[in-house]
Backbone as a ProteinNet text record, in pm:
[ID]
protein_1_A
[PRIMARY]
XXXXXXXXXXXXXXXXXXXXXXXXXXXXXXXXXXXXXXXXXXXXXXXXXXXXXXXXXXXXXXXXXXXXXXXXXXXXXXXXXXXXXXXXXXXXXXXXXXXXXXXXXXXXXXXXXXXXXXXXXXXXXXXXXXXXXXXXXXXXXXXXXXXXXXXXXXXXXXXXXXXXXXXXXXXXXXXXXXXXXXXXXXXXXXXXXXXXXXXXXXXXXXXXXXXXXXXXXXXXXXXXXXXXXXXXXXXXXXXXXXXXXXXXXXXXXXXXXXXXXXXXXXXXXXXXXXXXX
[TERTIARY]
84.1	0	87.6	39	130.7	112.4	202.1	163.5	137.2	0.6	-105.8	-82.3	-4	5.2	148.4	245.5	359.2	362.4	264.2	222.1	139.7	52.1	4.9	43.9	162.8	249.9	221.5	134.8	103.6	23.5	-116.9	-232	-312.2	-419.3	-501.9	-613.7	-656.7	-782.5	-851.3	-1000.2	-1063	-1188.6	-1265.5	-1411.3	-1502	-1591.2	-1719.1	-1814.5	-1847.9	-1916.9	-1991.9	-2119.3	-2213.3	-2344.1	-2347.5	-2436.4	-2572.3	-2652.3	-2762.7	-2751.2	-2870.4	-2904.1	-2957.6	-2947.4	-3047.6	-2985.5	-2823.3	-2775	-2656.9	-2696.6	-2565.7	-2461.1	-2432.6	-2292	-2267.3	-2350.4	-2323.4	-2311.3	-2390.6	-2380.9	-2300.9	-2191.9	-2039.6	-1935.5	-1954.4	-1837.4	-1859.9	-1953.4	-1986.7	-1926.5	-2010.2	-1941	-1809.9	-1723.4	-1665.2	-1553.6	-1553.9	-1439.5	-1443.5	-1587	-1531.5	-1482.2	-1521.2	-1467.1	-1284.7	-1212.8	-1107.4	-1062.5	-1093.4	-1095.1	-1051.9	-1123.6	-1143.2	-1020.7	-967.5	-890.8	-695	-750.8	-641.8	-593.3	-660	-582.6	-670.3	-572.5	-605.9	-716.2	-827	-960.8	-1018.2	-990.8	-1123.4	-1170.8	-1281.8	-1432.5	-1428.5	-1442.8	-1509.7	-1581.4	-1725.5	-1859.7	-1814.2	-1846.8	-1886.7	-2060.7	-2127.5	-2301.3	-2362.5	-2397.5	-2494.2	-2606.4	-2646.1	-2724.7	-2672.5	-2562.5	-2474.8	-2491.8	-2528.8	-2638.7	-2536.6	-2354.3	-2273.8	-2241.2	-2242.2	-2226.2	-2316.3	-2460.1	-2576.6	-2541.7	-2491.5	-2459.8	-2366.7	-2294.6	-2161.9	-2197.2	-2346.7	-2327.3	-2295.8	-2267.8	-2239.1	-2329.2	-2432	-2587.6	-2530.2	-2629.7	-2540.5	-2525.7	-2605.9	-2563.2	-2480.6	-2377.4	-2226.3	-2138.8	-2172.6	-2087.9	-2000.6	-1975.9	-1901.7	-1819.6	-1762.6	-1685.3	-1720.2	-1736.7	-1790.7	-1640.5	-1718	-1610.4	-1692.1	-1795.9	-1819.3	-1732.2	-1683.8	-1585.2	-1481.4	-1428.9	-1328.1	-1338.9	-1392.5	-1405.3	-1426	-1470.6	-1475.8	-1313	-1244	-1148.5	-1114	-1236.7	-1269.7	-1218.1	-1169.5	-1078.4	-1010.3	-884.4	-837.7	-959.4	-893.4	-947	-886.6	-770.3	-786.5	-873.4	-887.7	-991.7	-1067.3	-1173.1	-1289	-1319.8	-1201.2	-1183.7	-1269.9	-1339.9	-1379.5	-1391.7	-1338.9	-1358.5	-1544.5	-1509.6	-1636.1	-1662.8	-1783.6	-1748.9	-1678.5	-1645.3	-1526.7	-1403.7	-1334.2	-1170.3	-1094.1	-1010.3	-946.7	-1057	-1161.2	-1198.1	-1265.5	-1245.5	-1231.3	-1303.9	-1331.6	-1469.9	-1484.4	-1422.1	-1489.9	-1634.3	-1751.2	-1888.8	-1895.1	-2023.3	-2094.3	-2170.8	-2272.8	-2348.7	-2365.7	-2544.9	-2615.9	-2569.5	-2519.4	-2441	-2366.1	-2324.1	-2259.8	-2336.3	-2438.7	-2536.1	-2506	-2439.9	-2414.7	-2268.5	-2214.6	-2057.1	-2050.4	-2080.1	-2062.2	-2041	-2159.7	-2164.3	-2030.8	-2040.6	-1912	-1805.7	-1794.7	-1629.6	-1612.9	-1722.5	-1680.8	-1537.1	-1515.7	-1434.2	-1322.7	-1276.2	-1177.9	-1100.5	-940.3	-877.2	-843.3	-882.8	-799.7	-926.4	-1045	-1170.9	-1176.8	-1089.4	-1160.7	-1060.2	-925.7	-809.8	-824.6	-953.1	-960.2	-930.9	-1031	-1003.4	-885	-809.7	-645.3	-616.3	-601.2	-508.4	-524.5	-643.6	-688.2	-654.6	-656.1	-556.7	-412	-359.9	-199	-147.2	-227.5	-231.9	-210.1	-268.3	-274.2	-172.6	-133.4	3.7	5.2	110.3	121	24.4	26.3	-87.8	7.4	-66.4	63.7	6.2	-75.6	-137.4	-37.6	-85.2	52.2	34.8	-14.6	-65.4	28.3	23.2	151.4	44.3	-54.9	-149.6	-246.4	-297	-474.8	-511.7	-656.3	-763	-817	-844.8	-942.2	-1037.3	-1173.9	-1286.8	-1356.9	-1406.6	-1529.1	-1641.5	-1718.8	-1870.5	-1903.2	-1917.4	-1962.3	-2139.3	-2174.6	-2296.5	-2353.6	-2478.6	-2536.5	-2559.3	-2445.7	-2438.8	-2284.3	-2258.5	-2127.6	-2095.3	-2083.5	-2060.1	-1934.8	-1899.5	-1807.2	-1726.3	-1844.2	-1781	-1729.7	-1813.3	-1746.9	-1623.7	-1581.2	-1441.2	-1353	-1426.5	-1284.2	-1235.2	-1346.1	-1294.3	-1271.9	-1307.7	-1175.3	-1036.7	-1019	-911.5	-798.5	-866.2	-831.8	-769.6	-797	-821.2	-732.7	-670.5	-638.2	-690.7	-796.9	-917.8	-1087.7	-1126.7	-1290.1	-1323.2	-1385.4	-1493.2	-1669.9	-1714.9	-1862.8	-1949.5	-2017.6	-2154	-2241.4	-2267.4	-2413.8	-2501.6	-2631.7	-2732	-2792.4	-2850.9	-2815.8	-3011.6	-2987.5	-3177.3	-3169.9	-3273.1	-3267.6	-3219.5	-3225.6	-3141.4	-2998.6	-2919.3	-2796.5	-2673.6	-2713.6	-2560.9	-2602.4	-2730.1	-2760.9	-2689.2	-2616.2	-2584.2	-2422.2	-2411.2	-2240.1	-2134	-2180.2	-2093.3	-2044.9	-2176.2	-2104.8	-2029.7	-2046.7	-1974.7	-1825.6	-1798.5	-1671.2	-1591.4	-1680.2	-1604	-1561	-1641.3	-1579.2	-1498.2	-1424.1	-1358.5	-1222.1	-1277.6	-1163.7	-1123.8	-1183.5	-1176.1	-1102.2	-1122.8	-1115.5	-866.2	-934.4	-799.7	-662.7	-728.6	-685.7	-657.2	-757.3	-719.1	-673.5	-702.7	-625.1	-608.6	-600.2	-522.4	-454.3	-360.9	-336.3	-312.8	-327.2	-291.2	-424.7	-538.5	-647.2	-698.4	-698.8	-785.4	-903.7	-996.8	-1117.9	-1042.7	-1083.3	-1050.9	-1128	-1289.7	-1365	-1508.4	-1555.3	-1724.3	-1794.5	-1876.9	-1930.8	-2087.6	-2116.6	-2262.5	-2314.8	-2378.7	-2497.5	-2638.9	-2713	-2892.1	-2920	-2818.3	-2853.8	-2955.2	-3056.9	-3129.1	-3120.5	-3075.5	-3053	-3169.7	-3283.6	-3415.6	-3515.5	-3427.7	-3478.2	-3381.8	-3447.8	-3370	-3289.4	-3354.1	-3322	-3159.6	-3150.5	-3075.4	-2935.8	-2913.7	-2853	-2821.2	-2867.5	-2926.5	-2795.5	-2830.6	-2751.5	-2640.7	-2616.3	-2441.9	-2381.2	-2468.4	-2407.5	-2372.5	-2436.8	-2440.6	-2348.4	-2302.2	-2188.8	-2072.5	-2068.9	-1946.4	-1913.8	-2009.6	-1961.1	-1873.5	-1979.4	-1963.4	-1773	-1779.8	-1653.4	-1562.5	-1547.1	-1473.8	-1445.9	-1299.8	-1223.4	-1218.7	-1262.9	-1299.4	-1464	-1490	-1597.3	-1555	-1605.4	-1554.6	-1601.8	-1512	-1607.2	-1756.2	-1697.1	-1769.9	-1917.8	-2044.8	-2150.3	-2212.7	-2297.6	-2330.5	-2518.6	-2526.4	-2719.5	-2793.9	-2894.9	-3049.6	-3058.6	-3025.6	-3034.3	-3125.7	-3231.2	-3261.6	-3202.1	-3085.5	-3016.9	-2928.1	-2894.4	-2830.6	-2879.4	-3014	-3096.8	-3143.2	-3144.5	-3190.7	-3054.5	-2969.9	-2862.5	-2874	-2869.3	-2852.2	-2947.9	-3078.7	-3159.6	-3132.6	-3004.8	-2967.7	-2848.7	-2834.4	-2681.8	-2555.8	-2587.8	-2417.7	-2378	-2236.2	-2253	-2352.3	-2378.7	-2436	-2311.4	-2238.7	-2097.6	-2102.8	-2156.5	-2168.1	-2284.8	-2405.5	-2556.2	-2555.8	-2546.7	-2527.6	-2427.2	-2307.9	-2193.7	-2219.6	-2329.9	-2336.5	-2422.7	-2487.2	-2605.9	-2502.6	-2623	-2526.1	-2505.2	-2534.5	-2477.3	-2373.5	-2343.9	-2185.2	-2111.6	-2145.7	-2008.1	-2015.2	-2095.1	-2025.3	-1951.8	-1967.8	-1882.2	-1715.5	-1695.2	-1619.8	-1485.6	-1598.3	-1528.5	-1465.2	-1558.1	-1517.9	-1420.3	-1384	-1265.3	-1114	-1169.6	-1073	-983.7	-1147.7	-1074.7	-1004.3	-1054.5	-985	-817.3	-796.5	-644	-629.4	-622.9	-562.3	-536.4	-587.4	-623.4	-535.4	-518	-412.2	-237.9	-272.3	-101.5	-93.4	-198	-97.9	-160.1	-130.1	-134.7	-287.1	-338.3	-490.4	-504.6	-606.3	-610.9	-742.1	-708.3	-858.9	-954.1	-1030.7	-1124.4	-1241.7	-1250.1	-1359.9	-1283.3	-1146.4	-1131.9	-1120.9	-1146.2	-1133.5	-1236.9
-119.8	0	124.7	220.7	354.7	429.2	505.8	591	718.7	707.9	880.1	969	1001.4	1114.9	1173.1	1123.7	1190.8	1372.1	1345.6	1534.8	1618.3	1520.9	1561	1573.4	1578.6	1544.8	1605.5	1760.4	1886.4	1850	1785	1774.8	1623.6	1674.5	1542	1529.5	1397.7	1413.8	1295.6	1358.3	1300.3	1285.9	1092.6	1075.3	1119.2	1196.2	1156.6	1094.8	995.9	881.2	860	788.3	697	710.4	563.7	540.6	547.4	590.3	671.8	813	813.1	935.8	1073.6	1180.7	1246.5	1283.9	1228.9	1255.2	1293.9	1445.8	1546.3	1554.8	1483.5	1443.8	1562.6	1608	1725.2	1894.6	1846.4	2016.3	2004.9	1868.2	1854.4	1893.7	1840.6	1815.9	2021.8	2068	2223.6	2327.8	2279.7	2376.5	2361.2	2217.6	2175.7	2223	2229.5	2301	2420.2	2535.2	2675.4	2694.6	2646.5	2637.3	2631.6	2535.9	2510.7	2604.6	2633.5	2744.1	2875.8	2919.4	3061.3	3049.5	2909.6	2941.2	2988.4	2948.3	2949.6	2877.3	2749.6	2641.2	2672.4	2611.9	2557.6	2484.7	2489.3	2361.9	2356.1	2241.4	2149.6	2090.1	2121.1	1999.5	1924.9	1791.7	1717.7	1648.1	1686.7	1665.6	1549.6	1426.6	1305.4	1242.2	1349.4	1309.4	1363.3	1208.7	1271.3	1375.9	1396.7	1490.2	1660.7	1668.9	1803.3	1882.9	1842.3	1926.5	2043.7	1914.1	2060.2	2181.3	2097.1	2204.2	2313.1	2296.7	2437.2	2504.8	2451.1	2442.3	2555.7	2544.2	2637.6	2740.6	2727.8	2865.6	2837.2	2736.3	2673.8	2620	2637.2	2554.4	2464.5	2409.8	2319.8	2384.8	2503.5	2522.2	2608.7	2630.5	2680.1	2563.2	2476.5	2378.1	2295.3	2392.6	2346.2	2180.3	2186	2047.7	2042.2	1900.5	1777.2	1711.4	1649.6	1532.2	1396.8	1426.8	1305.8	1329.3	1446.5	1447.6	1375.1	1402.7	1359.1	1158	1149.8	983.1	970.1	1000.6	907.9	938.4	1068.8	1054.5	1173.1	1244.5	1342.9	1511.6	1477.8	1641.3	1589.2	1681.4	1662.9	1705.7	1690.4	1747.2	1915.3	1941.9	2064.7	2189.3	2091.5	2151.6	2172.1	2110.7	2113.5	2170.4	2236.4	2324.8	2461.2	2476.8	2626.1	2671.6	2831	2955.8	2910	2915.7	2942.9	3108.5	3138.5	3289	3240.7	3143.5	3141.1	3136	3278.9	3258	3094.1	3111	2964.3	2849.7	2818.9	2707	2682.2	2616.7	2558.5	2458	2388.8	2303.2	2241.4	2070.7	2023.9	1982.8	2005.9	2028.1	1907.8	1811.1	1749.5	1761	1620.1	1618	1502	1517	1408.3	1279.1	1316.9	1205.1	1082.5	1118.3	1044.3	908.5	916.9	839.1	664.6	717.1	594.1	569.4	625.4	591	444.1	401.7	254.5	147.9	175.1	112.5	124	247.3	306.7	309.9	227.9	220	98.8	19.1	-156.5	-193.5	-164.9	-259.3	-128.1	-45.5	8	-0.2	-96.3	-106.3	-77.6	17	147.1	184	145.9	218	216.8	171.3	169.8	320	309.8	421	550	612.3	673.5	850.1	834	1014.6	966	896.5	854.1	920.7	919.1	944.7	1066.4	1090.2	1249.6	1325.9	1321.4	1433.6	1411.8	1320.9	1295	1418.2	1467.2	1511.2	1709.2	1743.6	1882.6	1882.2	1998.4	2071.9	2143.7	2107.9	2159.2	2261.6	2223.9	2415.2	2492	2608.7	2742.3	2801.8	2787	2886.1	2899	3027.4	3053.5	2958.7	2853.8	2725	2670.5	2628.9	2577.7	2388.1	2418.5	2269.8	2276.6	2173.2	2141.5	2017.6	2092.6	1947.7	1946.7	1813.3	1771.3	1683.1	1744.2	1683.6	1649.9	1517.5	1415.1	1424.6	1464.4	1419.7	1330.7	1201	1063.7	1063.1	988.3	968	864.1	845.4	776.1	678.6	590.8	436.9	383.8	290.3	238.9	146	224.2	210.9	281.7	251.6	234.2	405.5	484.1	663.8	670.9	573.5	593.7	506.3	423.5	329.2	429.8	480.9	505.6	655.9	729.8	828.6	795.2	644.3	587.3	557.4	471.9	453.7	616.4	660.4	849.8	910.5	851.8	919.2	928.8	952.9	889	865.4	980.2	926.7	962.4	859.9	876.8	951.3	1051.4	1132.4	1030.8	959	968.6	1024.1	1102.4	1170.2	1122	1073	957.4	1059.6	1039.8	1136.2	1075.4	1167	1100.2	1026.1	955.9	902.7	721.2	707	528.6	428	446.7	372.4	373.7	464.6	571.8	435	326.4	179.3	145.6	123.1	34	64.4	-33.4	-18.6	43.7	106.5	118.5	2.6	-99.4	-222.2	-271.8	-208	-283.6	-182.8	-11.5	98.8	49.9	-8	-2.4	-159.8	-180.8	-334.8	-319.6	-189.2	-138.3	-107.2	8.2	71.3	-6.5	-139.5	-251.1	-274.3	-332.8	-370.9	-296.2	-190.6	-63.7	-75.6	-69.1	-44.2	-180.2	-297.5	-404.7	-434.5	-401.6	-442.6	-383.1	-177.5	-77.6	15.4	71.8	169	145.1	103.4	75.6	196.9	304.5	446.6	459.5	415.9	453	395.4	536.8	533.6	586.2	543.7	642.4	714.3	844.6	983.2	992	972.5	1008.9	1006.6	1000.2	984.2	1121.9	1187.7	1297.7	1304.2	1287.3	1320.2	1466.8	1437.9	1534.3	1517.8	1615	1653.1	1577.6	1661.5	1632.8	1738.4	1678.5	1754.4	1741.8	1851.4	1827.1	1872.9	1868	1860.1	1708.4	1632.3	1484.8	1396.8	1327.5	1206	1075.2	1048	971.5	992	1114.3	1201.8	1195.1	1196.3	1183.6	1036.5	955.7	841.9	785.7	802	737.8	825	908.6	1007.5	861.2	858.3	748.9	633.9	556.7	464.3	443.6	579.9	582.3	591.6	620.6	674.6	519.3	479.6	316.4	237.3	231.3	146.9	147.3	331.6	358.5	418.7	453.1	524.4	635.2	636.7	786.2	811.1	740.1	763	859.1	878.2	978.7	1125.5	1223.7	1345.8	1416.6	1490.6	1554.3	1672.9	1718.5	1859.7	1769	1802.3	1697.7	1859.9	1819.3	1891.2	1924.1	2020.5	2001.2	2025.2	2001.9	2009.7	2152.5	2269.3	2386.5	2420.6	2495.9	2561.3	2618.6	2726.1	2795.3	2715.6	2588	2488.4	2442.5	2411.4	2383.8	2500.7	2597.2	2686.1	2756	2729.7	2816.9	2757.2	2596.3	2541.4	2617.3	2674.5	2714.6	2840.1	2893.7	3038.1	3032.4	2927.8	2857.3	2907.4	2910.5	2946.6	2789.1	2813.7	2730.4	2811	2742.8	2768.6	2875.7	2865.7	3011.5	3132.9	3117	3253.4	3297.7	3230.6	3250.3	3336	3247	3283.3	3253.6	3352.3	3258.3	3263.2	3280.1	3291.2	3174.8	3116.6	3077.8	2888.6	2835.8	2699.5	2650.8	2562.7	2530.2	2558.9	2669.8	2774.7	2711.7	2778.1	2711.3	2612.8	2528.6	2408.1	2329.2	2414.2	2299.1	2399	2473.2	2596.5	2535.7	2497.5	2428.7	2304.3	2201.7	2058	2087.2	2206.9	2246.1	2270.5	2299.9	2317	2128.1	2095.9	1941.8	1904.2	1920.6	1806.8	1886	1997.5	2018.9	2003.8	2022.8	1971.5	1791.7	1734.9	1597.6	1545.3	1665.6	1641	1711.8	1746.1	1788.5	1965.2	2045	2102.7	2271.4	2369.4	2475.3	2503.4	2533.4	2562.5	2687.5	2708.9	2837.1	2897.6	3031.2	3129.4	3139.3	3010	3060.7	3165.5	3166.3	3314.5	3408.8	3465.2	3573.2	3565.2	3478.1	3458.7	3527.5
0	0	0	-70.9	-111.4	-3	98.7	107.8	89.1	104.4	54.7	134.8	248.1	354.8	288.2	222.1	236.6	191.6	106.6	100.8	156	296.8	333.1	502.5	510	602	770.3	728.5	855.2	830.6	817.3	814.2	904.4	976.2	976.9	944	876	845.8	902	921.2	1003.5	927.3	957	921.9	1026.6	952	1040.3	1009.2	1080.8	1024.1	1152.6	1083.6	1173.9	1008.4	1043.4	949.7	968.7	1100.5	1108.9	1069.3	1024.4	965.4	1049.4	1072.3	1165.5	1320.3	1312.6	1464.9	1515.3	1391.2	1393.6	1335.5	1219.2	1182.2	1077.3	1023.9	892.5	984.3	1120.2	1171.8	1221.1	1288	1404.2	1252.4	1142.6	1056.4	1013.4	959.4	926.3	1048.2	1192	1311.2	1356.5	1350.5	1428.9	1290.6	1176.6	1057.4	1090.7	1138.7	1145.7	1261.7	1337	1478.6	1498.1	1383.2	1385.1	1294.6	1203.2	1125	1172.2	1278.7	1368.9	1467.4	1439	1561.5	1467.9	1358.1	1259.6	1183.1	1173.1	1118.9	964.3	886	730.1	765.7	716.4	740.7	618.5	555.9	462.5	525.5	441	491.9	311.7	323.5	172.4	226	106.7	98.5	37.5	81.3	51.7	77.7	112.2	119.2	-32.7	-88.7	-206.6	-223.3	-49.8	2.5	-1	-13.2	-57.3	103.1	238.2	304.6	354.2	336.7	438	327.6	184.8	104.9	125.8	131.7	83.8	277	375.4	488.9	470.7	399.8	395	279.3	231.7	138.4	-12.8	-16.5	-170.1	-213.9	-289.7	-360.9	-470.3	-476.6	-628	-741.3	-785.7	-899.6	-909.9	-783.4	-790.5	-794.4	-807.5	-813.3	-908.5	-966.7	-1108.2	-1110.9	-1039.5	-992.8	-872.4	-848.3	-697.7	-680.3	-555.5	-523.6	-629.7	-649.3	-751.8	-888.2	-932.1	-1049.2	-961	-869.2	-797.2	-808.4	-727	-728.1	-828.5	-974.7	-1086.1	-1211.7	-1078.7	-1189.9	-1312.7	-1260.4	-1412.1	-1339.6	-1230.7	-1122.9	-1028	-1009.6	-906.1	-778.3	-657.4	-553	-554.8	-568.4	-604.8	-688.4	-770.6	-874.6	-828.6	-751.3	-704.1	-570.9	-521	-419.4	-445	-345.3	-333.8	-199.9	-213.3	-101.1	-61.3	100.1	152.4	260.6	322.4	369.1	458	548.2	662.2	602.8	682.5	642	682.3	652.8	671.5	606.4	568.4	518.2	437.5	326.3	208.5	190.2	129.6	59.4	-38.3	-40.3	-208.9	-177.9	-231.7	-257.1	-294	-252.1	-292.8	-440.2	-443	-605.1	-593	-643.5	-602.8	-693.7	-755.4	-877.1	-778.9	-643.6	-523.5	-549.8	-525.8	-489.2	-541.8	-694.2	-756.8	-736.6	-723.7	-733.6	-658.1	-598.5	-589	-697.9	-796.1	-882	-989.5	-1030.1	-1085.8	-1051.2	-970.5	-903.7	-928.8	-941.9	-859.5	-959.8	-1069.7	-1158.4	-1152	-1053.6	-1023	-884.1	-985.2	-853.6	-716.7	-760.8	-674.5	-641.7	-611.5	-570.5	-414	-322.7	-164.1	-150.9	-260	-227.4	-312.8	-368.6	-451.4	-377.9	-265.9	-184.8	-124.6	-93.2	6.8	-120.9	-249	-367.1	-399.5	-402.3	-414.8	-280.6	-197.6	-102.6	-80.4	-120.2	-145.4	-260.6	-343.8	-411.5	-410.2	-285.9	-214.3	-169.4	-201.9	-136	1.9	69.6	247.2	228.3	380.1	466.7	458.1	416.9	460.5	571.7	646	723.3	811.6	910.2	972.3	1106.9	1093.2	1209.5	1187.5	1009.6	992.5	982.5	1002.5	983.9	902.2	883.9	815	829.8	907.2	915.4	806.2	761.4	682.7	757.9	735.2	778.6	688	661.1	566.3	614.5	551.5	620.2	490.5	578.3	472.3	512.1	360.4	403.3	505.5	538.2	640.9	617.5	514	529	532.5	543.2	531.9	369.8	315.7	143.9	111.8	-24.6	-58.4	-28	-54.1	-2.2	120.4	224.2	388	413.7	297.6	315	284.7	147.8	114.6	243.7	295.1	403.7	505.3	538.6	651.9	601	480.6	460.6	401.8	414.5	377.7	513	622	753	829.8	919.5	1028.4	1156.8	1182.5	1299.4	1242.9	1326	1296.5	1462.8	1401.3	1507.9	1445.7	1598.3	1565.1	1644.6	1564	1674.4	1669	1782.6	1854.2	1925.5	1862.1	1953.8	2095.7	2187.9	2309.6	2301.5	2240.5	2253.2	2245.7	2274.8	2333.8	2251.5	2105.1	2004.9	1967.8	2100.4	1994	2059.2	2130.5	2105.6	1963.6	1938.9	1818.2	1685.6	1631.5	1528.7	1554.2	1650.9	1699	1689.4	1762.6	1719.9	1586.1	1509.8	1333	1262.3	1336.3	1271.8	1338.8	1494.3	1502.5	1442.3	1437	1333.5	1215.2	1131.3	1031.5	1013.6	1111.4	1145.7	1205.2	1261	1270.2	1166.5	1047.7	926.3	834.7	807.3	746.6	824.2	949.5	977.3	960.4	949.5	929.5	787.4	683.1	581.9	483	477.7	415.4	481.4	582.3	659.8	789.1	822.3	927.1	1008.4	1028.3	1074.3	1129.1	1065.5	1143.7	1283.3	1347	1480.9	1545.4	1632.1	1661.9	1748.8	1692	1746	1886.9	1851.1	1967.2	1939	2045.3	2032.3	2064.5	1954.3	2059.3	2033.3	2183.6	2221.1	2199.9	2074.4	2025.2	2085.3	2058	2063.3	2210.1	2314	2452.5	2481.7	2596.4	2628.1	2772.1	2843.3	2966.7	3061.1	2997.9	3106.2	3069.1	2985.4	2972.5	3036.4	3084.4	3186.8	3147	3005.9	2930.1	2882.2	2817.2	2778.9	2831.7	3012.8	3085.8	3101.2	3109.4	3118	2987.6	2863.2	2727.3	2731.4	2798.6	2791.1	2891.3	2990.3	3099.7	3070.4	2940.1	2931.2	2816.6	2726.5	2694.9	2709.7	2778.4	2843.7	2938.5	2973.7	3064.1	2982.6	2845.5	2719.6	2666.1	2611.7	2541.3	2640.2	2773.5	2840.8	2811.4	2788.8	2705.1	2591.9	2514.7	2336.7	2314.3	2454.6	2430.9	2480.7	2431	2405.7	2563.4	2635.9	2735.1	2728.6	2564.6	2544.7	2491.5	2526.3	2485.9	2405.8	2335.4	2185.9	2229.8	2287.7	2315.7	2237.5	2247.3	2141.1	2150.7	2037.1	2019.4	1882.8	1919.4	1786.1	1719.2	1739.1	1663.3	1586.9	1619.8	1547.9	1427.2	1444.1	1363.2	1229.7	1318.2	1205.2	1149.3	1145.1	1059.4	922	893.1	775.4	697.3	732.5	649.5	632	658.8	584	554.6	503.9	456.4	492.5	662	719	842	918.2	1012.6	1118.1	1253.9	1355	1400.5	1399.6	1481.9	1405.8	1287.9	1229.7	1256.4	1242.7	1228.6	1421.9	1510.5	1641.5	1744.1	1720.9	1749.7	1918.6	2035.2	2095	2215.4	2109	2125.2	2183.3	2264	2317.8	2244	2105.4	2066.7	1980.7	1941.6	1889.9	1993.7	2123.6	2245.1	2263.8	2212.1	2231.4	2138.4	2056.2	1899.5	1928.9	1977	2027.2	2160.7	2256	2329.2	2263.3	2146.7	2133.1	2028.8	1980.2	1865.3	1987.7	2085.1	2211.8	2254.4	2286.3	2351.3	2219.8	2102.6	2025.8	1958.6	2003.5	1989.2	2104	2234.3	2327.3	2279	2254.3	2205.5	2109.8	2044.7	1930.2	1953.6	2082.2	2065.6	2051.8	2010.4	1967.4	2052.5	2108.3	2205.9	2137.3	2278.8	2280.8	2245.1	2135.3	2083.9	2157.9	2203.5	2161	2087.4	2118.1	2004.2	2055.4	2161.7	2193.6	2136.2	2094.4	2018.4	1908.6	1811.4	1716.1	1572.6
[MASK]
+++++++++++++++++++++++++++++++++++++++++++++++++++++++++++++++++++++++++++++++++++++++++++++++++++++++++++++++++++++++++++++++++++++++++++++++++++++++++++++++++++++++++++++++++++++++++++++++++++++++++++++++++++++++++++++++++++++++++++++++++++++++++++++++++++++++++++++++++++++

C-alpha cells in the first residue's frame, strides 16, 4: 500500500461517520471546521453526502458547483480543482453532487476504488497557514458504502456523533467493526478519534441516562464537550451558514467551540482562543 500522507504530512484528516441518519454528523463536521478554522488552522471539509447538506450548509448551492467530489471519485478532477472559497476565512470546501449516490456502482471494476479520496488528497500541497497545519474533515454519508471506506481509509481518525436518545448503542458495534476492518485491511494508521454526544437535552432524563451509558460502554474515546439540542443549530442550515456565524453565541456555537478546544488539546498542539477569534 502507497503511502497517501507523504504530502500531506502537517495535516489530519478526520471521518465523520455513523451510518444513522439524523444525529448530527453534517452540523459537528460544518461547526466543528469553522470552529477550527477561527482558531487558525487551514480547514477542509469534503462533501462526501450525495445529500450536498454541508455544502448548501456552507453557502455553496449546487448550482455553484461546477466540480464535486463526484468528479473527484470518478477521476474526471483533481481534488484541487474542485476546491472552493467558503465565507469562513481559513476554510475551504470540495462540494458534494447528487451524482454520489451511484458511485458505488461506478467504481466496482476500479482497482484502486476503496483508495480513490487517500489518492486524491496525497495530491494537495502543504498548509501554509501561519498554524503551519490542516484538518481535513469528511462528512460521509449515512451508510457504510463504498464513499465511507474510502474516508476511513483516507483518515487517520474517525470522530462519531451519537445522539443522546434510546437507540444511539444500536448499530455502533457494526460501525466499530468497520472501522476494525477498514484499519486491518487498508489503513493501518487509522484510529477512533472520539465519540461525541450530540442533541442532549438536559431537562430529559433519558438524555442523561444514554451520555451514561456511553461513556460506561466507550470510556475515554468519548468526548467531554456533549453537543445540546439547540434551535439555533438547527436553524442556521436554512440560511446557509454554520451555527458560529448565524449565532456565534447561542449553546450550541459554544459548544462545537469548546469541542474544537478538547480536540487540539487531544491532538497535541497549544490551545487556541477561540472566543477571540
Amino acid at each position: 500500500m502507497s503511502d497517501h500522507r507523504a504530502g500531506m504530512s502537517n495535516s489530519k484528516t478526520f471521518a465523520v461517520v455513523n451510518q444513522k441518519g439524523g444525529v448530527g454528523k453534517t452540523t459537528t463536521a460544518v461547526n466543528l471546521g469553522t470552529a477550527l478554522a477561527a482558531a487558525g488552522y487551514e480547514t477542509l471539509l469534503v462533501d462526501l453526502d450525495p445529500q450536498g447538506n454541508a455544502s448548501t450548509g456552507l453557502g455553496v448551492p449546487a448550482s455553484d458547483r461546477a466540480l464535486t467530489t463526484y468528479d473527484v471519485m470518478v477521476g474526471e478532477a483533481t481534488l484541487q480543482q474542485a476546491i472552493v472559497k467558503t465565507d469562513v476565512p481559513n476554510l475551504v470546501l470540495a462540494p458534494a453532487a447528487v451524482e454520489l449516490s451511484g458511485a458505488d456502482m461506478e467504481l466496482i471494476e476500479n482497482s484502486r476504488r476503496a483508495h480513490i479520496l487517500a489518492d486524491a488528497l496525497s495530491g494537495l500541497p502543504r498548509a501554509t497557514s501561519a498554524r503551519g497545519k490542516r484538518f481535513v474533515l469528511i462528512d460521509c454519508p449515512p451508510s457504510l458504502n463504498l464513499l465511507t471506506i474510502n474516508a476511513m481509509a483516507s483518515a487517520q481518525g474517525v470522530l462519531v456523533p451519537l445522539q443522546c436518545e434510546f437507540y444511539a448503542l444500536e448499530g455502533l458495534s457494526q460501525l466499530l467493526e468497520t472501522v476494525r476492518r477498514v484499519k486491518r485491511n487498508l489503513n493501518p494508521n487509522l484510529e477512533i478519534d472520539g465519540v461525541i454526544l450530540t442533541m442532549h437535552d438536559r431537562r430529559n432524563n433519558l438524555s442523561a441516562q444514554v451520555a451514561a451509558d456511553v461513556r460506561s460502554y466507550l470510556g475515554e474515546l468519548v468526548f467531554d464537550t456533549i453537543i445540546p439540542r439547540n434551535v439555533r443549530l438547527s436553524e442556521a442550515p436554512s440560511h446557509s451558514m454554520p451555527a458560529l456565524i448565524y449565532d456565534h453565541a447561542c449553546a450550541g456555537s459554544q459548544a462545537y467551540i469548546e469541542l474544537a478546544s478538547e480536540l487540539l488539546r487531544k491532538e497535541g498542539v497549544a490551545k487556541e482562543s477561540l472566543e477571540e477569534a
